[in-house]
N, C-alpha and C positions, 0 to 999 in steps of 0.2 A: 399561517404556517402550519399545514398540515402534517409533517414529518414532527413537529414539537406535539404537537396534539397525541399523534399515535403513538409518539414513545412514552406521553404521561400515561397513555390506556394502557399500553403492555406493561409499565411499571405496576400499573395498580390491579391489571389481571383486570382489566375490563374491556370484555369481548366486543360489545356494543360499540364503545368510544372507540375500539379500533375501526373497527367494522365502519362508523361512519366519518373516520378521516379517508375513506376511497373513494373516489368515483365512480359512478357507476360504470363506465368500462374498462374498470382497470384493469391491467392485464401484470400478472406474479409469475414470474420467471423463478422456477424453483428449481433447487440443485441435485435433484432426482428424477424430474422428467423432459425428456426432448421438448413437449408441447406445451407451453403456457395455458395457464385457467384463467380465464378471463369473465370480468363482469363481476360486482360488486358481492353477488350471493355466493357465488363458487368461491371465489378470494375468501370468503367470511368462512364460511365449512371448512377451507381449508387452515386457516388461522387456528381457527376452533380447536382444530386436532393439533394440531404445532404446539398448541399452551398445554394440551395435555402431553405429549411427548419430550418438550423441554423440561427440565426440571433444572433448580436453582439458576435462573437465565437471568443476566444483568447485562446491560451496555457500559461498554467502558469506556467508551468516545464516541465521540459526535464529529461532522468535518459538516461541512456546512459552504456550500458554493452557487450563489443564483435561486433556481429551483429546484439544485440536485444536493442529497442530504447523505451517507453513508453516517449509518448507525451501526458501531461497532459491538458484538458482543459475546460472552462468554456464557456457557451451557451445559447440563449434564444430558447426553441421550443413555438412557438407561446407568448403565458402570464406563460409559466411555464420554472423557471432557471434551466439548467441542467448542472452535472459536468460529466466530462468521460475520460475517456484512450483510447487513439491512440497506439497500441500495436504494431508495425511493426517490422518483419525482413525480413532481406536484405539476398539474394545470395550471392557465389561468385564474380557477377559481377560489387558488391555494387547496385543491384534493390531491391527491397519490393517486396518479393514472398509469404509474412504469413503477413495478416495483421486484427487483428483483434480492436474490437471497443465494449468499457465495458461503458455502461452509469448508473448515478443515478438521484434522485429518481426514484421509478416506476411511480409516475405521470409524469414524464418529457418521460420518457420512452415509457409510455402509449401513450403521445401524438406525438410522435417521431415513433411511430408504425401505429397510424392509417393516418398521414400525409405521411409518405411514401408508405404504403399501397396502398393510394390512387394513387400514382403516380408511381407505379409499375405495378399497374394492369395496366393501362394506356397503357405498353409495351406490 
């Protein structure tokens, strides 16, 4: 159960334990760009910066159905509170190969686009 695994590593802020509940071609549908990043390194770089732009981020449910996991949770981007869904499914091999990422409001959103932006280009 790869989705229990990567929610214990984001609880504990360990980038590694995330980084290796993916597969290597896992493709993160992210709520800021038309194009998915795909492949286990790009998905990790991009996690990377997500833990430093979240601040005080907790899930507050879990739903749980087959191989598909919706990890609910709650987030500060900068001064604006943001809530979102951790949409992951696992392989056969119990890995996260589809993982996508649904945020609200659009003001939190907004600011969650131009802070990553910033630190995207950067690559």
């Amino acid at each position: 159960m790869s989705a229990t695994q990567f929610r214990a590593a984001v609880e504990a802020q360990d980038h590694d334990g995330m980084v290796a509940a993916l597969a290597e071609d896992v493709v993160f549908h992210s709520p800021v760009t038309f194009k998915p990043f795909e492949g286990r390194e790009m998905v990790g770089f991009v996690l990377g910066n997500v833990m430093q732009v979240f601040t005080a981020f907790s899930y507050t449910d879990e739903l749980r159905e087959g191989e598909t996991t919706a990890l609910v949770f709650e987030a500060m981007v900068g001064d604006r509170s943001v809530q979102g869904i951790d949409l992951v499914r696992e392989n056969a091999d119990g890995l996260i190969d589809d993982f996508t990422v649904l945020v609200r409001p659009l003001s939190g959103l907004t600011a969650l686009a131009e802070e990553m932006g910033k630190r995207l280009a950067a690559r």
